[in-house]
C-alpha positions in Angstrom: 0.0 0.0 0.0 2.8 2.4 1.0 4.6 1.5 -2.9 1.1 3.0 -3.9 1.0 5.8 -2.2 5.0 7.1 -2.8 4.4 6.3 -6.4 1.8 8.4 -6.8 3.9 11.0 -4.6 7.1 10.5 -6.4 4.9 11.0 -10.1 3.8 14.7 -8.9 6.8 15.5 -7.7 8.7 15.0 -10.6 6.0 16.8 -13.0 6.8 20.1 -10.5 10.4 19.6 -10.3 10.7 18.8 -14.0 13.1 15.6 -13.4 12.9 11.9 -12.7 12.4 11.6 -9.1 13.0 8.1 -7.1 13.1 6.1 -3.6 15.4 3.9 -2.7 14.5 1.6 0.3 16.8 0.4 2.9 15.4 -3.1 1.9 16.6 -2.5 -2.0 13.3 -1.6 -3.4 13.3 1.5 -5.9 9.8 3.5 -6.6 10.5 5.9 -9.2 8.4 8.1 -11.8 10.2 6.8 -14.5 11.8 3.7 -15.4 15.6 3.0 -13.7 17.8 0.7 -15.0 20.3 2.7 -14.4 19.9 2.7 -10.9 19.1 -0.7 -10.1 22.2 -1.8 -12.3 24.3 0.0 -10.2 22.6 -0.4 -6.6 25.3 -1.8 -4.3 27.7 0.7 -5.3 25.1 3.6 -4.5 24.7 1.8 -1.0 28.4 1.6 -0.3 28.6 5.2 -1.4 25.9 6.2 0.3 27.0 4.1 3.8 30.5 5.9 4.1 29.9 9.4 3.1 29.1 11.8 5.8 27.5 14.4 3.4 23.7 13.8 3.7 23.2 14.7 -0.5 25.4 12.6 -2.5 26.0 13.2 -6.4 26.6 10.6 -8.9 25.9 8.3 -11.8 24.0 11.5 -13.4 21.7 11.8 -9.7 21.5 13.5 -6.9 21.0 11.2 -3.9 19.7 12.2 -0.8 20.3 10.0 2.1 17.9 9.7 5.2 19.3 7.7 8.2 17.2 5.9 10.9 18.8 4.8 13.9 22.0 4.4 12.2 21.1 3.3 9.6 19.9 4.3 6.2 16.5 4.2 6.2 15.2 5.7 2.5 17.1 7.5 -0.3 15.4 9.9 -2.4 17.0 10.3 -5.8 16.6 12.7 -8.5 17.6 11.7 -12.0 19.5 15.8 -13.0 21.9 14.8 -15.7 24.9 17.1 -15.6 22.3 20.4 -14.7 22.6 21.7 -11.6 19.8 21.0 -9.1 18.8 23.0 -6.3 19.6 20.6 -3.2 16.8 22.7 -1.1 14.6 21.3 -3.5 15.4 17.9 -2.4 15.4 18.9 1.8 11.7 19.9 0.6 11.2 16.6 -1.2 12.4 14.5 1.6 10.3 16.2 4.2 7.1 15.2 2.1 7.9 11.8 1.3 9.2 11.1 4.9 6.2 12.8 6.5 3.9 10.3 4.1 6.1 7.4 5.2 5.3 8.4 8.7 1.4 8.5 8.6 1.4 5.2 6.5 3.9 3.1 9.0 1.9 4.6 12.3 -1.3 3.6 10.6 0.0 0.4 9.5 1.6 -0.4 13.3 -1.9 0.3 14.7 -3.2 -1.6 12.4 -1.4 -4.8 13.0 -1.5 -4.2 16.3 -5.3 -4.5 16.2 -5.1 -7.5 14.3 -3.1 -9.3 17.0 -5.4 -7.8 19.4 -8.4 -10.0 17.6 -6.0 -12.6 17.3 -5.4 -12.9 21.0 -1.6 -12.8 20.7 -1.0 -9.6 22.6 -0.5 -10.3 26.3 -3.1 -8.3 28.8 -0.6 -6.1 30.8 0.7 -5.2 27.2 -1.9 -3.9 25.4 -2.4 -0.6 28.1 1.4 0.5 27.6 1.4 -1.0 23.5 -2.1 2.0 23.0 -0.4 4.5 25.0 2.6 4.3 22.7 0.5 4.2 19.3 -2.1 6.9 20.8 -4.7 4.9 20.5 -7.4 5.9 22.6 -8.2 3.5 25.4 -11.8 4.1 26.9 -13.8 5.0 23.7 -16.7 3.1 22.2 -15.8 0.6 19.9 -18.0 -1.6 17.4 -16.5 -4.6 16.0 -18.2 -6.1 12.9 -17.2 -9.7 11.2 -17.2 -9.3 7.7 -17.3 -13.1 5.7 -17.6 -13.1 1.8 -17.5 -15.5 -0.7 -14.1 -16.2 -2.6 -14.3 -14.6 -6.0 -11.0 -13.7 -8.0 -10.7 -10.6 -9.1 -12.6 -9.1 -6.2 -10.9 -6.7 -3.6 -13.5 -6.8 -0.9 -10.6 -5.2 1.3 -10.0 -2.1 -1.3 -14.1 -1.2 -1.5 -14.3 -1.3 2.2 -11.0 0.2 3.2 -12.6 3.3 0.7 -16.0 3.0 2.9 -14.4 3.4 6.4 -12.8 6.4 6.9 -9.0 6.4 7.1 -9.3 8.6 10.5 -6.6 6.4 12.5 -9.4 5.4 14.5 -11.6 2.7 12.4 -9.5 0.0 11.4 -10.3 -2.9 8.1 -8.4 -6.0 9.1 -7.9 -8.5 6.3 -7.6 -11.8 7.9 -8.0 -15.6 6.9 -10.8 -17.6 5.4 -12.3 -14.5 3.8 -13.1 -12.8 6.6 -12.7 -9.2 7.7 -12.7 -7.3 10.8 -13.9 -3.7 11.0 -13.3 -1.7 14.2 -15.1 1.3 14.1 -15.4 4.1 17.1 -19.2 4.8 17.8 -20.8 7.6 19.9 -21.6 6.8 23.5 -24.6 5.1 24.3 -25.1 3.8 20.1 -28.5 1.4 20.0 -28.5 -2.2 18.7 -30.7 -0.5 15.4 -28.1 2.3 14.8 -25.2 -0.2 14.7 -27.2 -2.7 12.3 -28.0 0.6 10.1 -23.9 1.1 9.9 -23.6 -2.8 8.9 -26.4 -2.4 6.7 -24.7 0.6 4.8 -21.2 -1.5 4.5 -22.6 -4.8 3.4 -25.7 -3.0 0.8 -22.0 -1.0 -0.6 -19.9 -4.0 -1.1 -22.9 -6.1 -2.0 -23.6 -3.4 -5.0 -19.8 -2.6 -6.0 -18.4 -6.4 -5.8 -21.5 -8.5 -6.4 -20.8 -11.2 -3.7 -22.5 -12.4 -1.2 -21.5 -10.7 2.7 -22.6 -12.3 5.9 -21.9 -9.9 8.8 -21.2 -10.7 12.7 -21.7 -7.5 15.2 -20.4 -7.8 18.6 -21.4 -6.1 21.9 -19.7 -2.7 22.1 -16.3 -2.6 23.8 -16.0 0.3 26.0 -12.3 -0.4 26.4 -9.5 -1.4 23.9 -8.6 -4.6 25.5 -12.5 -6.0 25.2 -11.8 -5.7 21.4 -10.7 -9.0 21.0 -14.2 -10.3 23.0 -16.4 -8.3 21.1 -14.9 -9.8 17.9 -15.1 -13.2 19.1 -18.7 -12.9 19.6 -19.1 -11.4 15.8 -17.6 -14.8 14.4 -20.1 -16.2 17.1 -23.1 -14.3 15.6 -22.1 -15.0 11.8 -21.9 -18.9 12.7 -25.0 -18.8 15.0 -26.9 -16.7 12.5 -26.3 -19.4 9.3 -27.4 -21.8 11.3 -31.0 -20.2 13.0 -31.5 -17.6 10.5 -29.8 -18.3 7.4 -31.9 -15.6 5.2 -30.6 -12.6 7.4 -27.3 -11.0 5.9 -26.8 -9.2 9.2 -26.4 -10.5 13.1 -26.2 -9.2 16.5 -24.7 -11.1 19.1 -27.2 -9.3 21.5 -30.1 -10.9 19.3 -29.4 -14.1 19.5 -31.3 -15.2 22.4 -31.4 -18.5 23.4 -29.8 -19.5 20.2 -26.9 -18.5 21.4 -27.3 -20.6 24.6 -27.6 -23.9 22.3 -24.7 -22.9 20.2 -22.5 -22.9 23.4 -23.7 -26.6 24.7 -22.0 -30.0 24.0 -23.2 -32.0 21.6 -23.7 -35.3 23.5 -26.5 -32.9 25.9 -28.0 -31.5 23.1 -28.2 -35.2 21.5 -29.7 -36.3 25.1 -32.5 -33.3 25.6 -33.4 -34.1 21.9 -33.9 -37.9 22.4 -35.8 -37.3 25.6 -38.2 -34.7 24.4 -38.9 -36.5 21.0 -39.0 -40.3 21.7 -38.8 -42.6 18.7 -38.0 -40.0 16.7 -41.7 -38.4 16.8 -40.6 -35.3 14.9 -39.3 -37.0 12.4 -43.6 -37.9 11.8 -44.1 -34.8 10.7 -44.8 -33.2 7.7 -44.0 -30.3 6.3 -47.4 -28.5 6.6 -47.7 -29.5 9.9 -44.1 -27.9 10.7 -45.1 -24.6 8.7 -47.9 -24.4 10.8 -46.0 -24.9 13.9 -43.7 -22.4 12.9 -46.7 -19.6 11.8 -48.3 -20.8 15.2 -44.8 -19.4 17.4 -45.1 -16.0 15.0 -48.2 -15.4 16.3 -48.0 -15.7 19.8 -49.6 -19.1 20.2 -52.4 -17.5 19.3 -54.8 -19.2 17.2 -57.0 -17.2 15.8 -54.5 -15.1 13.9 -52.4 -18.2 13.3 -55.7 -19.7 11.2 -56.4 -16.2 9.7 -52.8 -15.7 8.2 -52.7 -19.8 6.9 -56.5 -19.0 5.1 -57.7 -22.3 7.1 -60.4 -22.7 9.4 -59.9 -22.6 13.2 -61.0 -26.3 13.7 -58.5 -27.5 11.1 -55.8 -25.8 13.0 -57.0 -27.1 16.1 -57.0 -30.5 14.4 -53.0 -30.0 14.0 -52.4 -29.4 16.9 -53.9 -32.4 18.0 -51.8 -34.1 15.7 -48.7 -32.9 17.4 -49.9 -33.5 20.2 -50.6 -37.4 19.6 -47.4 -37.5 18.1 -44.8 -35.8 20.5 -46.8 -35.8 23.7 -46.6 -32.3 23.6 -49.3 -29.6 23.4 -48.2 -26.3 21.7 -51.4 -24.4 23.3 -49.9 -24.5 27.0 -46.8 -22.0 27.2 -44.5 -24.8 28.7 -44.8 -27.2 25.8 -44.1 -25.1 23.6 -41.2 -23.8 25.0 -39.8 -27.0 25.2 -41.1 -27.8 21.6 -39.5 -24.9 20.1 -35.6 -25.3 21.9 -36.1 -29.3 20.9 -36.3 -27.6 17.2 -33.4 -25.3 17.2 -31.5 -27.9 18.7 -32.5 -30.3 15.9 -30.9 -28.1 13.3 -28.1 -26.9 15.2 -27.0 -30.7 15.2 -27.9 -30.9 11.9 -26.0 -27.4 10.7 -22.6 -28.7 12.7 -21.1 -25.2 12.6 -18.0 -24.5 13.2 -16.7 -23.5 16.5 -15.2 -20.7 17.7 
């Protein structure tokens, strides 16, 4: 990203300064505005020059070279391509301010960038992550929402790029590219943000990359972390509300842990007990009796309140023949969805039947 943004530095500059105008990294690497063979050909000499002079603007091989140390070290050269014309060297203290202050803002934005991403990661220790902020000046009792970002894997799309050019580049909201095509998005909020205003912000981001990229975006939102170092827990529970979401509600596009409700109590217990409550509460394999009209009632039945007649209105039946369903289950399962209890117990047996069914992944 930085090659990007010196490139596009180095391509203005030499337009103003009307010369060919370069960067040398301390790794090797050479940006220029124009083409340098010339340069790379003759690279280790320009380093050894460069390394013993004590002059900090250096002229040969047709260039002026101005060398920027770090620690010792040689950090960056900036070169200008002059020929055998003069070139005014405050030209080039001008041109090395610029480009070193743009190096600056990219590498402090990229360290608290990856320092986020170990945050999520969990590789930072505790104590480390108050003294690690302080030194980045990263804010350290702010309101924080973290949103898991998952999209499919299609070539030739930069999910990253279209929502790095959504969230602003403020050095407080961070896009974290990390594995399995997933992104993290750490975004300060106002005090006090509502469940509805954070969706609205995650409905914005995924309706934008939907429309630019044409793939399909599943998005996580965690609680709010009022503190830096409950970043990494409110991400965690993102992942926890993309993986929980496919599995209960696998038409929405957007979750919120905080709306999970007793979904999110199944998703946390073992197998083997969910297994054991499901064999208990349908013996033989009673639900497996039922047929699809019956379960499309059941579910129309839980939208409305257990109430049946809205339940019979909105299925265009009559109330008797819903009542005659009912009975059905009841016969069936043992269970009678008009008293409050069995139905509750009905209703956990069926989200647990397709959370075993769904296996999703753990976090």
């Amino acid at each position: 990203m930085i090659n990007k943004y010196l490139n596009s530095i180095l391509t203005q500059s030499s337009k103003i300064l009307g010369f060919d105008v370069g960067v040398i990294e301390g790794n090797g690497t050479v940006l220029s505005s124009n083409k340098t063979d010339d340069i790379e050909a003759n690279l280790n000499s320009i380093f050894d020059a460069c390394s013993v002079t004590d002059e900090k603007i250096l002229k040969m091989y047709g260039y002026t070279f101005k060398i920027v140390h770090l620690r010792g070290k040689i950090d960056y050269i900036i070169f200008v391509k002059n020929g055998d014309n003069d070139f005014d060297t405050s030209h080039m203290e001008m041109l090395a301010t610029y480009v070193g202050g743009m190096r600056q803002i990219h590498n402090d934005k990229y360290d608290k960038a990856n320092f986020i991403k170990n945050m999520l990661a969990d590789s930072i220790l505790p104590g480390d992550i108050f003294m690690r902020s302080k030194e980045l000046h990263l804010s350290l009792d702010v309101d924080r929402a973290v949103f898991a970002l998952q999209y499919d894997d299609i070539r030739g799309v930069d999910v990253f790029d279209i929502i790095s050019g959504i969230v602003p580049g403020n050095g407080k909201d961070f896009v974290i590219d990390l594995d399995n095509n997933m992104i993290a998005i750490v975004k300060e909020v106002k005090l006090g943000i509502s469940p509805e205003e954070l969706e609205s912000v995650a409905s914005q981001i995924v309706n934008t990359v939907t429309s630019e990229a044409m793939v399909n975006i599943h998005l996580g939102i965690g609680t709010v972390a009022s503190n830096i170092k409950d970043i990494a827990k409110s991400y965690k529970e993102a992942r926890i509300a993309l993986e929980v979401g496919k599995v209960f509600d696998s038409d929405k596009y957007i979750m919120n842990y905080e709306n999970l409700g007793i979904a999110r109590l199944i998703y946390q217990l073992p197998t083997t007990l969910c297994e054991l409550f499901l064999s208990e509460v349908f013996k033989k394999d009673s639900i497996d009796s039922l047929d699809q009209e019956t379960l499309y009632t059941i579910q129309k039945f839980f939208e409305n309140n257990l109430n049946v007649s809205e339940t019979s209105r909105q299925l265009y039946v009559h109330r008797n023949t819903l009542v005659y369903r009912l009975d059905k289950v009841k016969k069936i399962t043992g269970l009678d969805l008009r008293l409050f209890d069995h139905a509750i117990v009905f209703k956990v047996a069926l989200m647990v039947k397709k959370y075993l069914v769904s296996k999703p992944m753990r976090i």
